[in-house]
N, CA, C and O atoms as CSV, one atom per row, in Angstrom:
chain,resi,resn,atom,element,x,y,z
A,1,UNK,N,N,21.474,-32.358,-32.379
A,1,UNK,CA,C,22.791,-32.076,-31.824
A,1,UNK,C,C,23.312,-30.770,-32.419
A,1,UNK,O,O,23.350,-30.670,-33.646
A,2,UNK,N,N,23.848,-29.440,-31.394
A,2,UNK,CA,C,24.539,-28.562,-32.030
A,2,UNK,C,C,26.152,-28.461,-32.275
A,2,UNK,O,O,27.082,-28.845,-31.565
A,3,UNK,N,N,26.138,-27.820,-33.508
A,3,UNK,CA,C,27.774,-27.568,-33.960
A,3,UNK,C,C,28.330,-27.675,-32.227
A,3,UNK,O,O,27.855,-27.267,-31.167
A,4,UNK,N,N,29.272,-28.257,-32.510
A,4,UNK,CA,C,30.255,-28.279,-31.612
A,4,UNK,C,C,31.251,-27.087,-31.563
A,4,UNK,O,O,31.554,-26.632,-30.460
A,5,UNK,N,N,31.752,-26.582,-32.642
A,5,UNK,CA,C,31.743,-25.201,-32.473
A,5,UNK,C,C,31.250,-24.217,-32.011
A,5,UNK,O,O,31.890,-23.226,-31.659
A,6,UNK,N,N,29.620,-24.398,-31.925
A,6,UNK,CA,C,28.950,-23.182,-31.304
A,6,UNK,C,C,29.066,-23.563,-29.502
A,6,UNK,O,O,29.259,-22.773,-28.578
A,7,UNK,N,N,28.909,-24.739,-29.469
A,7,UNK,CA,C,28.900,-24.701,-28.019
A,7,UNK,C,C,30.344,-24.823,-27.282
A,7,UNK,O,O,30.564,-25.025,-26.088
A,8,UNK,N,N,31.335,-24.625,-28.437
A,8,UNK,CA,C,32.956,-24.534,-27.323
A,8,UNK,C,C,32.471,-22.962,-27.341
A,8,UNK,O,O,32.475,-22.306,-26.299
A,9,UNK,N,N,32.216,-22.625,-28.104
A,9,UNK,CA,C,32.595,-20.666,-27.998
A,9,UNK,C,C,31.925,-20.074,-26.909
A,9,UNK,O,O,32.223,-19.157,-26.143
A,10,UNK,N,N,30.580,-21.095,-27.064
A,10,UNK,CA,C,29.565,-20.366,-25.615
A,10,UNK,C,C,30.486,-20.819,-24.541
A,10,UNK,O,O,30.784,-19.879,-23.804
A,11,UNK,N,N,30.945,-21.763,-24.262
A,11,UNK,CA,C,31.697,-22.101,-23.213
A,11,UNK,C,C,33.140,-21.488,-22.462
A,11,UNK,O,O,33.699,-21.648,-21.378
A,12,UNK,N,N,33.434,-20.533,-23.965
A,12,UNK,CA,C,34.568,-19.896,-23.866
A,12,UNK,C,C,33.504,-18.495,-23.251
A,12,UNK,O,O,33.732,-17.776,-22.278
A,13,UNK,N,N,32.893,-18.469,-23.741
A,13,UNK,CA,C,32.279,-16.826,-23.219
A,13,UNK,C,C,31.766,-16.788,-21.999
A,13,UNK,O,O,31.559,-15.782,-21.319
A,14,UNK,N,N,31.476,-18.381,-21.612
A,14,UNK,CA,C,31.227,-18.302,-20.008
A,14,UNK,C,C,32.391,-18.418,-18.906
A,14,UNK,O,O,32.408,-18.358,-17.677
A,15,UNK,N,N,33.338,-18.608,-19.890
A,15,UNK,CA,C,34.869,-18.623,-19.040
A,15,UNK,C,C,35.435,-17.379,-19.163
A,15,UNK,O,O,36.571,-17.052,-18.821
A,16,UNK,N,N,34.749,-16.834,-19.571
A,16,UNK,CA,C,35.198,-15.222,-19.908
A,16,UNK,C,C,34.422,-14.398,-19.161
A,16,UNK,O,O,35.036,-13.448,-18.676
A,17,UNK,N,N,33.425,-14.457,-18.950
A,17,UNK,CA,C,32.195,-13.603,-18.159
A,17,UNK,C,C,32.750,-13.948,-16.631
A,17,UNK,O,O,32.904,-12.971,-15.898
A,18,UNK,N,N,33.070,-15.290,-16.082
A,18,UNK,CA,C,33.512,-15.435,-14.776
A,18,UNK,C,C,34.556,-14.423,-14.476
A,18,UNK,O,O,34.597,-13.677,-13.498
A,19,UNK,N,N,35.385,-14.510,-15.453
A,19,UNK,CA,C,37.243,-13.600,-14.827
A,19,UNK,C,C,36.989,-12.258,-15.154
A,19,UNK,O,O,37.887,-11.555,-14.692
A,20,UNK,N,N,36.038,-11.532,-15.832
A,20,UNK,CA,C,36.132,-10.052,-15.976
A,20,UNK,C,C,34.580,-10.006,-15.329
A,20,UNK,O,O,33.893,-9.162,-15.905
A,21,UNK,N,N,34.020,-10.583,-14.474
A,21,UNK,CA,C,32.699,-10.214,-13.832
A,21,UNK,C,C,32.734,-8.905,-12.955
A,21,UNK,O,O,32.085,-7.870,-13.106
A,22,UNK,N,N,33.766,-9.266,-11.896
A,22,UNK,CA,C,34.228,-8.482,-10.749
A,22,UNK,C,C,34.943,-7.030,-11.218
A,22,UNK,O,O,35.060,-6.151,-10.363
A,23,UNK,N,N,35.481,-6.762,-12.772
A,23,UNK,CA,C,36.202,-5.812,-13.338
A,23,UNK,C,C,35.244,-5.013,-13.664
A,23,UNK,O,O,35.208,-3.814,-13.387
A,24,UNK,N,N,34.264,-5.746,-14.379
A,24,UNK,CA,C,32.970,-4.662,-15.240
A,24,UNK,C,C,31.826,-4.219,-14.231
A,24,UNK,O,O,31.300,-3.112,-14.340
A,25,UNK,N,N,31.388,-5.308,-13.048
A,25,UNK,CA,C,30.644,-4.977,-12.043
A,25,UNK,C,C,31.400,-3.069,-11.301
A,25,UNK,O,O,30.797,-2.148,-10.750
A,26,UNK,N,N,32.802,-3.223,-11.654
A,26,UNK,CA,C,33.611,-1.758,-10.819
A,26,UNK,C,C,33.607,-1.015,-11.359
A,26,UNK,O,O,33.354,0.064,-10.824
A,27,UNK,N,N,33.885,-1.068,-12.810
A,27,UNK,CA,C,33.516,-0.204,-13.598
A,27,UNK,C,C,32.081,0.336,-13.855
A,27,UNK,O,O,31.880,1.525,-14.103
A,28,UNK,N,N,31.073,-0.611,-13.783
A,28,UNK,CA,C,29.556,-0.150,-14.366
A,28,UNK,C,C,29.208,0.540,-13.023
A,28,UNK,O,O,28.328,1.387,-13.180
A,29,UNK,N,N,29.768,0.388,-11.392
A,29,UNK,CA,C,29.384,1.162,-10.490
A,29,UNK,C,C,29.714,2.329,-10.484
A,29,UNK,O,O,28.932,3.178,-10.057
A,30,UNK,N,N,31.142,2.710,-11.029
A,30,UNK,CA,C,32.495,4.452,-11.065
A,30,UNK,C,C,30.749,4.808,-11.966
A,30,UNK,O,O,29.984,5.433,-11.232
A,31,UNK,N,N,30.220,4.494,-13.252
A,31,UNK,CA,C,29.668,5.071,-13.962
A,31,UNK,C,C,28.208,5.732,-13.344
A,31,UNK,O,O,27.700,6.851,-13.419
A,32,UNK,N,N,27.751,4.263,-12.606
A,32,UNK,CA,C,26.380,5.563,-12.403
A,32,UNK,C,C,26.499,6.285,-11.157
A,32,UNK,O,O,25.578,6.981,-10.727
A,33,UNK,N,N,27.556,6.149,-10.589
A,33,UNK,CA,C,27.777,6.728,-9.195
A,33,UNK,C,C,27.768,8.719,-9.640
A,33,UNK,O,O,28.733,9.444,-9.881
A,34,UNK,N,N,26.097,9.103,-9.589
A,34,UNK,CA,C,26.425,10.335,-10.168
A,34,UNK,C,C,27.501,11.398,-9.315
A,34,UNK,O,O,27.807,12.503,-9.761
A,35,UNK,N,N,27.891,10.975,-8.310
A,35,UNK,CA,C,28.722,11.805,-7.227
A,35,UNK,C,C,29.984,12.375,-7.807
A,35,UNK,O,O,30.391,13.530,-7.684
A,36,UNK,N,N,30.636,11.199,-8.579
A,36,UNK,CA,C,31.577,11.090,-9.240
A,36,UNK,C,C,32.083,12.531,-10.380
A,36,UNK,O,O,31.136,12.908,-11.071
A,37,UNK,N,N,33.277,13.231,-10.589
A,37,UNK,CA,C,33.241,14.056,-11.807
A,37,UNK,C,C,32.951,12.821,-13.105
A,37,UNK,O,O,33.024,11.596,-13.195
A,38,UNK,N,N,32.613,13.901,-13.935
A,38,UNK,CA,C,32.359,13.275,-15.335
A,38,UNK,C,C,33.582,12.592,-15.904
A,38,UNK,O,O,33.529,11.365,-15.996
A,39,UNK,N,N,34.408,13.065,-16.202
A,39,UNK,CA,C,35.842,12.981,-16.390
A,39,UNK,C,C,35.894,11.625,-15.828
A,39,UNK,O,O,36.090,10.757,-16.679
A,40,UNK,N,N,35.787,11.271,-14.781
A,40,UNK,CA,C,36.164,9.873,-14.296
A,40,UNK,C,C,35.152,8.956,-14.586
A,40,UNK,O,O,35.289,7.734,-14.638
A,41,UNK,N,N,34.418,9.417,-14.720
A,41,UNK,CA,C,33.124,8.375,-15.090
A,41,UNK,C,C,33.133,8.368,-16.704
A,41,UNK,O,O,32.488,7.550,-17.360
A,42,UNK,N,N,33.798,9.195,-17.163
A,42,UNK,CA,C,33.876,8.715,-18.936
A,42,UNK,C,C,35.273,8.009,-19.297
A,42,UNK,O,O,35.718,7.606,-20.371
A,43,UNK,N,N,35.786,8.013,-18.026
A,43,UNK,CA,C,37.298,7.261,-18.091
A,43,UNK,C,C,37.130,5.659,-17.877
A,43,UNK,O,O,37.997,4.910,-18.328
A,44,UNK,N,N,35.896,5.095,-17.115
A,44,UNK,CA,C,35.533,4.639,-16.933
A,44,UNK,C,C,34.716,3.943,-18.192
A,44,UNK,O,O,35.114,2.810,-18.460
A,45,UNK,N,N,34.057,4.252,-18.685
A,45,UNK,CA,C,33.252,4.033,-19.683
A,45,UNK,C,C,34.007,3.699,-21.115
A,45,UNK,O,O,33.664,3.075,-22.119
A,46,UNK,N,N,35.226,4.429,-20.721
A,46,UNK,CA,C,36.094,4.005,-22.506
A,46,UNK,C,C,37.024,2.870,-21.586
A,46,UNK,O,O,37.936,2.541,-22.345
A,47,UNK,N,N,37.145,2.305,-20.579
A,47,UNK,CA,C,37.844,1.293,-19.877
A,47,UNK,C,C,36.647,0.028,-20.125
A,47,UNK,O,O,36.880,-1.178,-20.059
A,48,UNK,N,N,35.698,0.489,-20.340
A,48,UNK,CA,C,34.698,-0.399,-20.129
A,48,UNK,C,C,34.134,-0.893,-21.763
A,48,UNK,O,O,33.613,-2.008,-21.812
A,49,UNK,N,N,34.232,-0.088,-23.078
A,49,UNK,CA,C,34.383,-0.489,-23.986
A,49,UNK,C,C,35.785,-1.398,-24.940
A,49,UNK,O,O,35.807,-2.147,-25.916
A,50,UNK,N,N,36.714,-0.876,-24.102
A,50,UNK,CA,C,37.902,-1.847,-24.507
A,50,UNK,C,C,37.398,-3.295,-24.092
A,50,UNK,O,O,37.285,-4.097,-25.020
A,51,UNK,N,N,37.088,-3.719,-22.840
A,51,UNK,CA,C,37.524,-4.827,-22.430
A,51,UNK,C,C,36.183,-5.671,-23.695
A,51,UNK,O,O,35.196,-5.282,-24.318
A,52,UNK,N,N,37.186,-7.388,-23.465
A,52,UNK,CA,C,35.816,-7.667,-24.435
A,52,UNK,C,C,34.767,-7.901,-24.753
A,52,UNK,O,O,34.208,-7.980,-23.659
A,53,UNK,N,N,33.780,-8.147,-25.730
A,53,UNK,CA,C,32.709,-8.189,-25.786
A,53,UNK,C,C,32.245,-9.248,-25.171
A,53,UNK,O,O,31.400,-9.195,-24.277
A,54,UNK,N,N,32.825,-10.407,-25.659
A,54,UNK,CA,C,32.420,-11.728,-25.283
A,54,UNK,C,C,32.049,-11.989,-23.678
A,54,UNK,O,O,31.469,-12.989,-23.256
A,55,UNK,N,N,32.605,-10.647,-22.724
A,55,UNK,CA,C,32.909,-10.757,-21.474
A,55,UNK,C,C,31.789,-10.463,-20.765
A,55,UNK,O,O,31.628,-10.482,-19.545
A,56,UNK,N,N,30.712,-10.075,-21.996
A,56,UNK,CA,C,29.217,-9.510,-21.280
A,56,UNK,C,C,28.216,-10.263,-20.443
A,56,UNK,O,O,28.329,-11.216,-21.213
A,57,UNK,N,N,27.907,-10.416,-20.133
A,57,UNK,CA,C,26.814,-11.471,-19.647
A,57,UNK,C,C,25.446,-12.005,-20.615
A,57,UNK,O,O,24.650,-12.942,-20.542
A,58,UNK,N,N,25.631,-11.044,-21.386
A,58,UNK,CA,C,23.825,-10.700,-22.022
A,58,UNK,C,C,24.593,-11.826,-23.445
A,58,UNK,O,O,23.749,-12.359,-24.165
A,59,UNK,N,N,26.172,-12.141,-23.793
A,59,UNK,CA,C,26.455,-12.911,-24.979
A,59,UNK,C,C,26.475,-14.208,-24.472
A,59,UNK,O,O,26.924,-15.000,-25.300
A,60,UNK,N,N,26.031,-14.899,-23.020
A,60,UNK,CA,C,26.175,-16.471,-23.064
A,60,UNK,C,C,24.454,-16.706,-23.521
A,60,UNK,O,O,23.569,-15.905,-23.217
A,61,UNK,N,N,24.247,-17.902,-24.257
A,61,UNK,CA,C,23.169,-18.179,-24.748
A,61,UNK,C,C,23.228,-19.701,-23.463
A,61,UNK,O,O,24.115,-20.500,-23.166
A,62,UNK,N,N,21.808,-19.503,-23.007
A,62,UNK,CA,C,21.302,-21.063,-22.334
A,62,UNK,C,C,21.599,-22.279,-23.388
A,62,UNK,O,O,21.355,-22.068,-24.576
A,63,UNK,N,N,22.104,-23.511,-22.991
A,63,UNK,CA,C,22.151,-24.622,-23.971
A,63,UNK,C,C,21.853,-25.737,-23.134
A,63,UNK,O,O,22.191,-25.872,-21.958
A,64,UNK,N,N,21.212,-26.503,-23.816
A,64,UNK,CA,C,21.192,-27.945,-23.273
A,64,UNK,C,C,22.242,-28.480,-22.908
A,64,UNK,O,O,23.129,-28.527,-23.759
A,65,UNK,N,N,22.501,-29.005,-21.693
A,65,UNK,CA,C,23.616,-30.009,-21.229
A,65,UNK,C,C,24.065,-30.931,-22.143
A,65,UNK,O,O,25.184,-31.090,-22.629
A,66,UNK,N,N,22.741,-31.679,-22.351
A,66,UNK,CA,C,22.785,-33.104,-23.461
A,66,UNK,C,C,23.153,-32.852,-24.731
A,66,UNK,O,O,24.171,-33.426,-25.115
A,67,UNK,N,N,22.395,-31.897,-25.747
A,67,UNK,CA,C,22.920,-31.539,-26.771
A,67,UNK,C,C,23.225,-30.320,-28.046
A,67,UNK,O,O,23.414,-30.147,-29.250
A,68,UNK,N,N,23.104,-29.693,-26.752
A,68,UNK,CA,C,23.519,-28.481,-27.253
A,68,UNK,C,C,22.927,-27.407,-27.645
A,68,UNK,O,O,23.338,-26.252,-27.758
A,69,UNK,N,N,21.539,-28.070,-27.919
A,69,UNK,CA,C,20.245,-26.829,-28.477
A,69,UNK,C,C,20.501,-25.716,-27.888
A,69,UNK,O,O,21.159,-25.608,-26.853
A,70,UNK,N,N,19.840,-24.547,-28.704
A,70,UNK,CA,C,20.052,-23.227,-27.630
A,70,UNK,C,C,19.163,-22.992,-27.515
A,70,UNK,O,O,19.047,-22.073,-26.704
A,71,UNK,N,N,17.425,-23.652,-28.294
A,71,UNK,CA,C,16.244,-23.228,-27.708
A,71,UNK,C,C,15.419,-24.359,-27.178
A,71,UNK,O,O,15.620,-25.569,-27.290
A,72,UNK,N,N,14.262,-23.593,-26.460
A,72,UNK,CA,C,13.912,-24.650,-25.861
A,72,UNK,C,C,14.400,-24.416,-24.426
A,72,UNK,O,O,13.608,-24.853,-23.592
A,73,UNK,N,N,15.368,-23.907,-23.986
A,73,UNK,CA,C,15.964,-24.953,-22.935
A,73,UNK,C,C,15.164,-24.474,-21.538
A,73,UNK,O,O,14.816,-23.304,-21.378
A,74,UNK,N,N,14.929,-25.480,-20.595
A,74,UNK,CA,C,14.545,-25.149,-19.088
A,74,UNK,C,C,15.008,-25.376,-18.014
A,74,UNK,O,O,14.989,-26.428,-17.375
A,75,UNK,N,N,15.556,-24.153,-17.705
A,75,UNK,CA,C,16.389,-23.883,-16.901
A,75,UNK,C,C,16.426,-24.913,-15.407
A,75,UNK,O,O,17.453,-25.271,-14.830
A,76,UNK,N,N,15.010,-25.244,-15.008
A,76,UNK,CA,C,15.192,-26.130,-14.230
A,76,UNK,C,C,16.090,-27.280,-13.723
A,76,UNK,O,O,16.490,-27.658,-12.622
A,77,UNK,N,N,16.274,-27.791,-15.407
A,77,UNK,CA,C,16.715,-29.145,-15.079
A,77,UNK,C,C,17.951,-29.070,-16.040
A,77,UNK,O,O,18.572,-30.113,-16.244
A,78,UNK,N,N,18.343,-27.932,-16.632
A,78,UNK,CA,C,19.325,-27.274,-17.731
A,78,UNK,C,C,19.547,-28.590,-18.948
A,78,UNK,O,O,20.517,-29.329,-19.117
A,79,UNK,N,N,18.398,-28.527,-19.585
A,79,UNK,CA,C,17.920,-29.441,-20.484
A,79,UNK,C,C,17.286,-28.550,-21.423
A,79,UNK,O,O,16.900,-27.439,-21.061
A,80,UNK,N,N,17.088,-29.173,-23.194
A,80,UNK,CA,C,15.719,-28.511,-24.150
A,80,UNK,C,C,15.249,-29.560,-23.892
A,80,UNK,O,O,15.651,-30.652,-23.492
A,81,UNK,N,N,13.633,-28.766,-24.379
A,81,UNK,CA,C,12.685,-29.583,-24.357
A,81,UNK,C,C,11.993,-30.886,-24.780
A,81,UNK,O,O,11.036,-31.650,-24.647
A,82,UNK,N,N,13.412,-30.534,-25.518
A,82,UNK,CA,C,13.134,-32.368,-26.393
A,82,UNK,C,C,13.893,-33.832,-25.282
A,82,UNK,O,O,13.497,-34.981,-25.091
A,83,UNK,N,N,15.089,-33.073,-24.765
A,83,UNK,CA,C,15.313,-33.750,-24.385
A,83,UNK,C,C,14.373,-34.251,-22.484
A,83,UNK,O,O,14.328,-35.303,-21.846
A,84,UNK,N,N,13.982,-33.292,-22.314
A,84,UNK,CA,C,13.377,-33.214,-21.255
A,84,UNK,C,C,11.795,-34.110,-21.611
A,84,UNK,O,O,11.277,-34.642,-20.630
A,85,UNK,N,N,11.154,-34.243,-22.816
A,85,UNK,CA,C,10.725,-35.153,-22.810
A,85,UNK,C,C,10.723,-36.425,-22.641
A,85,UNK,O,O,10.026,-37.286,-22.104
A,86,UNK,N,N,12.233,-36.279,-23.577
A,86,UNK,CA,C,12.640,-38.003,-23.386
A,86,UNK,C,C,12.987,-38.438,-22.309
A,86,UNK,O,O,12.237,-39.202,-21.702
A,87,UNK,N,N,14.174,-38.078,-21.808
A,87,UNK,CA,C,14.279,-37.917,-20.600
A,87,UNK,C,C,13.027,-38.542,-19.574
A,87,UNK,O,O,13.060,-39.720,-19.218
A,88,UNK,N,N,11.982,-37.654,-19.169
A,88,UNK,CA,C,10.373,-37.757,-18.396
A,88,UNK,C,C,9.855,-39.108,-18.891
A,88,UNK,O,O,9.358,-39.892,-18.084
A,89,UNK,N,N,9.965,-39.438,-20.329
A,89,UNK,CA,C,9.084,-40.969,-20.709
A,89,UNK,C,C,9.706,-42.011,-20.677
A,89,UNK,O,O,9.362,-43.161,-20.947
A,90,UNK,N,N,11.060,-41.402,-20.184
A,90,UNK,CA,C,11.643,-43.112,-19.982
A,90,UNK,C,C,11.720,-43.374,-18.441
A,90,UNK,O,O,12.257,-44.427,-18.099
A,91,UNK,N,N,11.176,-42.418,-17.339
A,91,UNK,CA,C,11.163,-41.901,-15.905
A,91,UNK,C,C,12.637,-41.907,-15.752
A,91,UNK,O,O,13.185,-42.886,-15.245
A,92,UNK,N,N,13.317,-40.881,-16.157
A,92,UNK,CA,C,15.353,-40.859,-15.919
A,92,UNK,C,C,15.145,-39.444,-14.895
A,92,UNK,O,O,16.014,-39.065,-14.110
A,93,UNK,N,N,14.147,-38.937,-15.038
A,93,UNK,CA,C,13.871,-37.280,-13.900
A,93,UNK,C,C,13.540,-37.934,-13.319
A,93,UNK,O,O,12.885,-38.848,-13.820
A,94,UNK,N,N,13.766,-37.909,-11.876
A,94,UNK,CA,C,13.166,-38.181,-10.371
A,94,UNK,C,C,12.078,-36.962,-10.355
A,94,UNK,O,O,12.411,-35.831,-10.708
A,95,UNK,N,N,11.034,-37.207,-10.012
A,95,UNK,CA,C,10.067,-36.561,-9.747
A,95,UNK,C,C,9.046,-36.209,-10.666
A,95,UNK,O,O,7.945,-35.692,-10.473
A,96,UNK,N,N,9.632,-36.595,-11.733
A,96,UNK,CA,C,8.605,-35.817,-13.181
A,96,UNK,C,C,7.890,-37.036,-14.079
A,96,UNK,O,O,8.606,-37.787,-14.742
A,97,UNK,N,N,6.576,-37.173,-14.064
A,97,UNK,CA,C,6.281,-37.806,-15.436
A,97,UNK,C,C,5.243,-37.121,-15.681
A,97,UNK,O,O,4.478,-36.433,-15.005
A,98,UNK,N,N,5.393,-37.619,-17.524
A,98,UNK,CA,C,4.578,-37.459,-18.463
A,98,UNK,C,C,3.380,-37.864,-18.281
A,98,UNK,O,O,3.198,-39.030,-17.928
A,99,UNK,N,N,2.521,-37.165,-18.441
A,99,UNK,CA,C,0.814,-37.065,-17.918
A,99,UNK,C,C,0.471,-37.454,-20.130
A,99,UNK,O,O,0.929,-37.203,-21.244
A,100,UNK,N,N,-0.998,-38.432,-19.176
A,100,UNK,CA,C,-1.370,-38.877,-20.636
A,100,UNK,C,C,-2.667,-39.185,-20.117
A,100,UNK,O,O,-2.812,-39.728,-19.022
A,101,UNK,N,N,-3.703,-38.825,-20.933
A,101,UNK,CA,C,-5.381,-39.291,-20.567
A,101,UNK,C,C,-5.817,-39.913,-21.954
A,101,UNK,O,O,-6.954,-40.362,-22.099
């Protein structure tokens, strides 16, 4: 099980990445739009270092639904792998079992 702390904050950073998505997507376009004067495209770029970090996309970490791990996880079934075992050997996935010879 992870800190519960770590996974409110990821949760805050994914509530953060939703509401400034559409702001930084406008900004990161003014920038490579080479058409643009420089001047506006570096106006752009210090608009684009204010806003916050947390708001990036590249700071949400994948976590397990169930408990929180941050590695491991597969995206498929937005599970780690531990739990995605257990999960598979008790047949709780529709479609998936554990292969054994």
């Amino acid at each position: 099980m992870a800190k519960v702390s770590a996974v409110q904050r990821d949760l805050k950073r994914r509530k953060l990445v939703k509401q400034t998505a559409n702001r930084r997507a406008a900004l990161k376009a003014i920038i490579k739009n080479q058409e643009l004067p420089m001047e506006e495209r570096f106006q752009a770029v210090l608009k684009l270092a204010k806003m916050p970090r947390n708001g990036a996309k590249d700071r949400v970490r994948n976590r397990c639904a169930l408990t929180g791990r941050p590695r491991g996880h597969h995206r498929k079934f937005n599970i780690s792998r531990v739990a995605l075992r257990e999960l598979a050997s008790r047949g709780e996935l529709p479609g998936v079992t554990k292969s054994s010879w």
